[in-house]
VOROVO-214563 format. One record per residue: x, y, z of N, C-alpha, C in turn; residue in three letters; residue number from 1. Coordinates in pm, 1 decimal, padded with zeros to 6 digits, always signed. Example, Ala and Ser with C-alpha at 12.3 -4.5 7.8 and 13.67 -1.06 7.14 Angstrom:
BEGIN
rec n_xx=+01319.0	n_yy=-00569.0	n_zz=+00780.0	ca_xx=+01230.0	ca_yy=-00450.0	ca_zz=+00780.0	c_xx=+01320.0	c_yy=-00330.0	c_zz=+00780.0	res=ALA	n=1
rec n_xx=+01285.0	n_yy=-00225.0	n_zz=+00708.0	ca_xx=+01367.0	ca_yy=-00106.0	ca_zz=+00714.0	c_xx=+01290.0	c_yy=+00003.0	c_zz=+00787.0	res=SER	n=2
! end
This chain:
BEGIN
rec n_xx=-01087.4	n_yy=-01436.1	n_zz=+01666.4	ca_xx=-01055.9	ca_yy=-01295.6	ca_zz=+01673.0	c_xx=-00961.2	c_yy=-01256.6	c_zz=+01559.9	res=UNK	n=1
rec n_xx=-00857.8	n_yy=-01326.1	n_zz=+01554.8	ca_xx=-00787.2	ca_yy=-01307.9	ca_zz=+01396.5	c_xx=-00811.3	c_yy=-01453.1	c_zz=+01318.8	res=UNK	n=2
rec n_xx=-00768.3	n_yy=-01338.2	n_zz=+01155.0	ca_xx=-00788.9	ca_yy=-01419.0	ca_zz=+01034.3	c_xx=-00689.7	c_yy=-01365.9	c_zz=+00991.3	res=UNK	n=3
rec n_xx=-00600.3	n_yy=-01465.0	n_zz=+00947.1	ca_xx=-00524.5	ca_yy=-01426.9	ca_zz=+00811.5	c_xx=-00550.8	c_yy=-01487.1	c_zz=+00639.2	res=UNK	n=4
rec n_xx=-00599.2	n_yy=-01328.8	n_zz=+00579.7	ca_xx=-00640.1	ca_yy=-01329.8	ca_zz=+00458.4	c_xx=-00583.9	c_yy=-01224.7	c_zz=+00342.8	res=UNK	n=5
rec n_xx=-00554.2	n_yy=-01271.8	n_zz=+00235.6	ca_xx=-00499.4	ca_yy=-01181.7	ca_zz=+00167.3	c_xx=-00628.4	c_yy=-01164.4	c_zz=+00041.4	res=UNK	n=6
rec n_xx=-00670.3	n_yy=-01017.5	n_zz=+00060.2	ca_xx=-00766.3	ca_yy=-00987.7	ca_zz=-00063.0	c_xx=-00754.1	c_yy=-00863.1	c_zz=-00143.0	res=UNK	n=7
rec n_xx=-00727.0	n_yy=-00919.7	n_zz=-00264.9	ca_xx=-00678.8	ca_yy=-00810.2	ca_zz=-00365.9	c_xx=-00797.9	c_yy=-00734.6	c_zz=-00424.9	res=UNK	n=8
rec n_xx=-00821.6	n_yy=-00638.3	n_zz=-00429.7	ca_xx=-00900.8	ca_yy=-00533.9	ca_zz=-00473.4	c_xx=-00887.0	c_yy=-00448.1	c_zz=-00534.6	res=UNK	n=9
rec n_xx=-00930.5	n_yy=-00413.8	n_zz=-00663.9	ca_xx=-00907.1	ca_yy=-00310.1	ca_zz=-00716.2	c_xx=-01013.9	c_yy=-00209.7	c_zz=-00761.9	res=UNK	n=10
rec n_xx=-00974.7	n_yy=-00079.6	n_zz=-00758.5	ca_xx=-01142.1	ca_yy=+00012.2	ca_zz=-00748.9	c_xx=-01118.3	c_yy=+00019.5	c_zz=-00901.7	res=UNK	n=11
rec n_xx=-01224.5	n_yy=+00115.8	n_zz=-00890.3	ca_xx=-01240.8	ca_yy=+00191.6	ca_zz=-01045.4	c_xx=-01162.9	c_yy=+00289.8	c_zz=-01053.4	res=UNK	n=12
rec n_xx=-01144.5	n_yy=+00346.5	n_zz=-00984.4	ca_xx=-00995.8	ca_yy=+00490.8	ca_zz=-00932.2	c_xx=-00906.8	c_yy=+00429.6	c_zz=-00953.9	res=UNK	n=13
rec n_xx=-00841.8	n_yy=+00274.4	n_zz=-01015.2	ca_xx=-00709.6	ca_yy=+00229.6	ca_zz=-01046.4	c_xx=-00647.9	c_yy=+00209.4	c_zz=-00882.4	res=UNK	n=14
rec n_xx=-00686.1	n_yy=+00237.8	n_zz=-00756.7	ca_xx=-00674.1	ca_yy=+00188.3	ca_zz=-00627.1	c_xx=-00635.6	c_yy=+00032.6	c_zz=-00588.6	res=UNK	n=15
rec n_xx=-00535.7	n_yy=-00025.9	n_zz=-00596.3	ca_xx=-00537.7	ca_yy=-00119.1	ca_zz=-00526.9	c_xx=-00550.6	c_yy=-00170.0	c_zz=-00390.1	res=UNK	n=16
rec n_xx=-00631.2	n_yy=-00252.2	n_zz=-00327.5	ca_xx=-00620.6	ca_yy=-00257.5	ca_zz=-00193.8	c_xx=-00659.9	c_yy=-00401.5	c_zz=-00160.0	res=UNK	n=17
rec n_xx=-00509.2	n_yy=-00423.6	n_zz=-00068.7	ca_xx=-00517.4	ca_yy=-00576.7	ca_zz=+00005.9	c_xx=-00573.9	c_yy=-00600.3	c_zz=+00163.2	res=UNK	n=18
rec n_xx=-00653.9	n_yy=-00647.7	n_zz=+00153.0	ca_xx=-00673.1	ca_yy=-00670.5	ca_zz=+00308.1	c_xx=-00568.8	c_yy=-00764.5	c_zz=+00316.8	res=UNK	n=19
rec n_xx=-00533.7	n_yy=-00770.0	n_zz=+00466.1	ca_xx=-00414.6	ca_yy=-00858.5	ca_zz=+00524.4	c_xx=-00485.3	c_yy=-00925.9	c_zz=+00678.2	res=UNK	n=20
rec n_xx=-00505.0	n_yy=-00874.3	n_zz=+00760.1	ca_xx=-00612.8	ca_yy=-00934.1	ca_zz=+00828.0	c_xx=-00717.5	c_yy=-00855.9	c_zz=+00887.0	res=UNK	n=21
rec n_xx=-00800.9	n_yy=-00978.1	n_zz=+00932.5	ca_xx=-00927.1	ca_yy=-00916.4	ca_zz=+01000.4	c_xx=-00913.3	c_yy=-00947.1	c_zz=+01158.7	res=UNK	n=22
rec n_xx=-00985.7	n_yy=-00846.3	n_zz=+01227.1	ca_xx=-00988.5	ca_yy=-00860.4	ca_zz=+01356.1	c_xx=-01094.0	c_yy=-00834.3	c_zz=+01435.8	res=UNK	n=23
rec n_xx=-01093.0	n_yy=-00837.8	n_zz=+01537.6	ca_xx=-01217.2	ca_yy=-00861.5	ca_zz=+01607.2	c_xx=-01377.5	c_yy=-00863.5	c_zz=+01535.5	res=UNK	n=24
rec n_xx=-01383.9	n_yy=-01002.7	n_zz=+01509.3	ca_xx=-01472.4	ca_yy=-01098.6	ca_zz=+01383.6	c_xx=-01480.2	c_yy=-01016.6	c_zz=+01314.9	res=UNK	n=25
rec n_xx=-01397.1	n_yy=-01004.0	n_zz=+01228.9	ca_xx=-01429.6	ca_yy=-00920.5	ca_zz=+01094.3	c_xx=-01462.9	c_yy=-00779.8	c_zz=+01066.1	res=UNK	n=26
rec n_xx=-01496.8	n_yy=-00717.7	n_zz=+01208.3	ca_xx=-01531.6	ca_yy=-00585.5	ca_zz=+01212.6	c_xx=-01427.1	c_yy=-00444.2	c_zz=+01170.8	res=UNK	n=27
rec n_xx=-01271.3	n_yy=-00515.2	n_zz=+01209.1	ca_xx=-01171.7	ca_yy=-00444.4	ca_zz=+01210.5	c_xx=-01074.9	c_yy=-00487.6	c_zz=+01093.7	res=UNK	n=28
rec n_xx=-01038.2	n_yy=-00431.3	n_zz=+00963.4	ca_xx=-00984.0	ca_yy=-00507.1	ca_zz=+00890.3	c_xx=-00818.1	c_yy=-00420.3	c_zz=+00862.3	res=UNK	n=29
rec n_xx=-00707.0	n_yy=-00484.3	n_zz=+00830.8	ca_xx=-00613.3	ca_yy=-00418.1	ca_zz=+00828.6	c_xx=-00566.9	c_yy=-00418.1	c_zz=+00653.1	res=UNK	n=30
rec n_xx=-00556.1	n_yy=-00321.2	n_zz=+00600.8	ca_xx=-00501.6	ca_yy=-00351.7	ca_zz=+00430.2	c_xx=-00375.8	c_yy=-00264.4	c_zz=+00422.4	res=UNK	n=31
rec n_xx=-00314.2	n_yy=-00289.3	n_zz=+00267.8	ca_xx=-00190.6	ca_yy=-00225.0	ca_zz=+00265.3	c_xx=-00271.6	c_yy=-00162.6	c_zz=+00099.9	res=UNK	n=32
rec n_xx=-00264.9	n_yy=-00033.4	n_zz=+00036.9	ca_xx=-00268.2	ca_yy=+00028.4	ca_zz=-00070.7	c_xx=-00206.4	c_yy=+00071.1	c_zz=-00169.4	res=UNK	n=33
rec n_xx=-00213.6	n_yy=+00031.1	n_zz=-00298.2	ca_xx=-00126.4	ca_yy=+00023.6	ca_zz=-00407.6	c_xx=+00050.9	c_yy=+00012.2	c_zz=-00401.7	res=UNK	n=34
rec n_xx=+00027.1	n_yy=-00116.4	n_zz=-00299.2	ca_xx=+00181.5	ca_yy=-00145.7	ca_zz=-00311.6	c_xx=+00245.0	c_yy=-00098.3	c_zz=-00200.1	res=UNK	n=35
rec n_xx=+00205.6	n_yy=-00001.9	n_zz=-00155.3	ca_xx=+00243.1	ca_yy=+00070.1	ca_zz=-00038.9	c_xx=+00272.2	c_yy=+00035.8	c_zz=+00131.5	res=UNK	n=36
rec n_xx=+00411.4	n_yy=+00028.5	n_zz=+00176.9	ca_xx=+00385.5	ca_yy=-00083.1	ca_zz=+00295.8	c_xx=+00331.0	c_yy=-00053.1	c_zz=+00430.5	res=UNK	n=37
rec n_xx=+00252.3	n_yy=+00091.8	n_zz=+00415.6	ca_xx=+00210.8	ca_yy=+00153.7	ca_zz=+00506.4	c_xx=+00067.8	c_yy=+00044.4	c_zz=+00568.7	res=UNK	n=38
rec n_xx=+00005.5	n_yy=+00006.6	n_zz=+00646.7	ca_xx=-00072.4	ca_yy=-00059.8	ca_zz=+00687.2	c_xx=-00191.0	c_yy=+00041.6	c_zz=+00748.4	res=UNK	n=39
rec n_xx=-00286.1	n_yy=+00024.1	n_zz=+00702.8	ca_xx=-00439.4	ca_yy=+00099.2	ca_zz=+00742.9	c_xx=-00498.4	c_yy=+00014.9	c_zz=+00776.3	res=UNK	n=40
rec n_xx=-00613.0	n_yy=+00091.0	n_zz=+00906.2	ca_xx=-00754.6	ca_yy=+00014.0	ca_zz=+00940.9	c_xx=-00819.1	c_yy=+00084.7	c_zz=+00880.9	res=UNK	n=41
rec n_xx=-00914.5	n_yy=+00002.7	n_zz=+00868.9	ca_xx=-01103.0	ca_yy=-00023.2	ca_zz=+00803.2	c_xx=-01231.5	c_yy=-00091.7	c_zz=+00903.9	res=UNK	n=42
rec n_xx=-01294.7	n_yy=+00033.7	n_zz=+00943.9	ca_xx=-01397.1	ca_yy=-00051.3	ca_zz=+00963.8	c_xx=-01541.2	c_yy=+00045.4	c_zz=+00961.5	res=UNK	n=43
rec n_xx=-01644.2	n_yy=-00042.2	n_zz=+00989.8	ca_xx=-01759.1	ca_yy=+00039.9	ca_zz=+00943.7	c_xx=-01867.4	c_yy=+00036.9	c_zz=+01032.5	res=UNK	n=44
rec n_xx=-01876.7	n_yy=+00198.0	n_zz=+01129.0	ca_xx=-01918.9	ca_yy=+00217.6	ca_zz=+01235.2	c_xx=-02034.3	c_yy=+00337.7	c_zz=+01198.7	res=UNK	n=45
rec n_xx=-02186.7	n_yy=+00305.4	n_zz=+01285.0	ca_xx=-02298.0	ca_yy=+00376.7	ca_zz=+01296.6	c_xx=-02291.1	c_yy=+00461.2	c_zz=+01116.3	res=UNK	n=46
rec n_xx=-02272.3	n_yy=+00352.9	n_zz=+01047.4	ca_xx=-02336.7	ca_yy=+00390.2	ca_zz=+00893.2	c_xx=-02247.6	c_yy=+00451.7	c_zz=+00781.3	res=UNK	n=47
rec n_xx=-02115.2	n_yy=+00471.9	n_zz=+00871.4	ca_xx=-01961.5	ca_yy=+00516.6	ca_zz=+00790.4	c_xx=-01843.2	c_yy=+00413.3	c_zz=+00805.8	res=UNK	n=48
rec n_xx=-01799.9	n_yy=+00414.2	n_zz=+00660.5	ca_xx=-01680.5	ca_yy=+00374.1	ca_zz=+00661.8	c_xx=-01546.0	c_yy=+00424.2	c_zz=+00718.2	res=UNK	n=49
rec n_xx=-01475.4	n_yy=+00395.9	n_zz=+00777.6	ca_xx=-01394.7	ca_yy=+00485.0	ca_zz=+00863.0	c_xx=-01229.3	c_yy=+00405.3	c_zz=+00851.6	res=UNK	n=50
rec n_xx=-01147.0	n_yy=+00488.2	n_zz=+00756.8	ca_xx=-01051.7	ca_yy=+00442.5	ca_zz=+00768.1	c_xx=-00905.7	c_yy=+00556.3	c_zz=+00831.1	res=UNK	n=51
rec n_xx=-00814.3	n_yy=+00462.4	n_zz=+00862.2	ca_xx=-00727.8	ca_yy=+00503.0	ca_zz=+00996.4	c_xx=-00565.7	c_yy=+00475.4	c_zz=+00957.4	res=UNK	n=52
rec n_xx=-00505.6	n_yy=+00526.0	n_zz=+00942.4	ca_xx=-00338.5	ca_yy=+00530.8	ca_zz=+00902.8	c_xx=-00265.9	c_yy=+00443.1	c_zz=+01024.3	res=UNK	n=53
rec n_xx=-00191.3	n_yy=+00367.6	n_zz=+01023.8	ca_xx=-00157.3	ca_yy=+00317.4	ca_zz=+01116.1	c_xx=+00029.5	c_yy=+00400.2	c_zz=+01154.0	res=UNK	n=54
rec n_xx=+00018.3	n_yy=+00394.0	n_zz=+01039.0	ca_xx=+00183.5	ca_yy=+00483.0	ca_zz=+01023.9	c_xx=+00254.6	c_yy=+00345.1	c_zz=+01043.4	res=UNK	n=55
rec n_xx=+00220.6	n_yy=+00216.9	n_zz=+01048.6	ca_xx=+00301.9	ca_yy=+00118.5	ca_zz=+01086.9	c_xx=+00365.0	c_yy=+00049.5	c_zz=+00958.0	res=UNK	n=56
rec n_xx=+00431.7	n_yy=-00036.3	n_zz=+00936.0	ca_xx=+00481.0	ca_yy=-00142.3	ca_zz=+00855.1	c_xx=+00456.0	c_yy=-00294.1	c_zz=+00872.0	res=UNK	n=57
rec n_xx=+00434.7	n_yy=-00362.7	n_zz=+01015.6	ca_xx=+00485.9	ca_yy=-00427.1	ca_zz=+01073.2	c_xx=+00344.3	c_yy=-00472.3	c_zz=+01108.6	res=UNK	n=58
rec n_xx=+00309.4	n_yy=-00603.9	n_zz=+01073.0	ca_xx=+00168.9	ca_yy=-00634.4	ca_zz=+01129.6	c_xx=+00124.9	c_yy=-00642.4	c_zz=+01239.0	res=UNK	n=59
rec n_xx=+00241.0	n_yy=-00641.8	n_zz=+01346.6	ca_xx=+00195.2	ca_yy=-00652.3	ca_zz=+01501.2	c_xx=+00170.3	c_yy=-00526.2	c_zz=+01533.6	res=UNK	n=60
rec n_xx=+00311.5	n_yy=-00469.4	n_zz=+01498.5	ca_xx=+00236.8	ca_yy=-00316.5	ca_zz=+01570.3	c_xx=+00131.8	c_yy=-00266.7	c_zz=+01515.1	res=UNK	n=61
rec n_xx=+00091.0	n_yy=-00256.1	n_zz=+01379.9	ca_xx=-00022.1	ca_yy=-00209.9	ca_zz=+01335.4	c_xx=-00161.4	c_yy=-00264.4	c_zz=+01410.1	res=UNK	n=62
rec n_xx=-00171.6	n_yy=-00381.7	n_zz=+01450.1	ca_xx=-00294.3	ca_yy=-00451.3	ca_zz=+01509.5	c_xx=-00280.1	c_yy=-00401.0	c_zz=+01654.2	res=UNK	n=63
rec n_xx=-00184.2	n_yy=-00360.6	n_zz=+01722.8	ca_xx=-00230.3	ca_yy=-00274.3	ca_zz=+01854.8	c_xx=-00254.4	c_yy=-00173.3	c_zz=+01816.6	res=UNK	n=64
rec n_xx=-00190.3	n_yy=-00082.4	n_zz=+01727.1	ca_xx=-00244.8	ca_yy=+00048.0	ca_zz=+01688.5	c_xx=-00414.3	c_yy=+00006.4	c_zz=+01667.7	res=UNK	n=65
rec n_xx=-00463.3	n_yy=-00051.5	n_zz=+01533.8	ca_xx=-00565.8	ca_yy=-00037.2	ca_zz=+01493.3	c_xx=-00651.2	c_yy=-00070.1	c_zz=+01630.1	res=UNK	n=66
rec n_xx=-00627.2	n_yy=-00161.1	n_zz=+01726.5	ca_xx=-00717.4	ca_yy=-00233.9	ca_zz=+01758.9	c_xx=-00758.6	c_yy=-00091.7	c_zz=+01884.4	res=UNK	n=67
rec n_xx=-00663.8	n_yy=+00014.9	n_zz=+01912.4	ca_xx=-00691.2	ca_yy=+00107.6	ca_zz=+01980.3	c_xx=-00741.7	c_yy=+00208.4	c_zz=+01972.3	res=UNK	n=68
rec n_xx=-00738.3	n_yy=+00252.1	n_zz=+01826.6	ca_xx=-00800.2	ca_yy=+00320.4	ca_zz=+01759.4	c_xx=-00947.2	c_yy=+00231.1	c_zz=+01767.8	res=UNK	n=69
rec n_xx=-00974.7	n_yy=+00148.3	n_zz=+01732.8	ca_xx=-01122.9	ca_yy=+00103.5	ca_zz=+01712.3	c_xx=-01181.9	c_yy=+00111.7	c_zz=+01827.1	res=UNK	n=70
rec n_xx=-01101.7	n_yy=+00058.8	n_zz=+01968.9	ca_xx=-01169.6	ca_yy=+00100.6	ca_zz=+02092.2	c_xx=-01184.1	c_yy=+00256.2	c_zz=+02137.6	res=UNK	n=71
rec n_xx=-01110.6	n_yy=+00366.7	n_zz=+02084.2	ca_xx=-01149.5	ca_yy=+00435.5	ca_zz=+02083.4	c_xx=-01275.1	c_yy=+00536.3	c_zz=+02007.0	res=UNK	n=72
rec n_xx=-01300.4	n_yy=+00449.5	n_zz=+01933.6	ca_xx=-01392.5	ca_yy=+00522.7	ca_zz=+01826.2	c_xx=-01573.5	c_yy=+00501.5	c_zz=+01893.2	res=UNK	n=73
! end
C-alpha cells in the first residue's frame, strides 16, 4: 500500500515535480512542486488527471488528507 520514492521531474513549463510517495498501489501519488513544501495528490480517475492541494507539509498528515480526498472522489 505504501512506497517510498523520490522522482524528480521536470516539464517543459520549467515545472519541477517530485513524487514522494505512492499509495494505494500506485494509484494515489503524493509530490512536492518546484521546491515548494506544500504536498499535493495525483491521481488518474475515469480518463482525468486530477490533482488536489493538500495544504499539508508533513507527510503523514498529507496521506490522510490525500487518501480522503481519493475516497471521496
Amino acid at each position: 500500500m505504501l512506497s517510498t520514492s523520490s522522482v524528480l521531474t521536470k516539464k517543459a513549463t520549467g515545472q519541477t515535480t517530485t513524487t514522494i510517495r505512492k499509495l494505494m498501489d500506485g494509484k494515489l501519488r503524493l509530490e512536492t512542486r518546484n521546491g515548494n513544501p506544500t504536498i499535493y495528490a495525483r491521481t488518474y480517475l475515469q480518463g482525468k488527471s486530477l490533482v488536489y492541494r493538500t495544504r499539508e507539509t508533513r507527510i503523514q498528515q498529507a496521506e490522510k488528507v490525500a487518501i480522503d480526498w481519493w475516497f471521496g472522489q
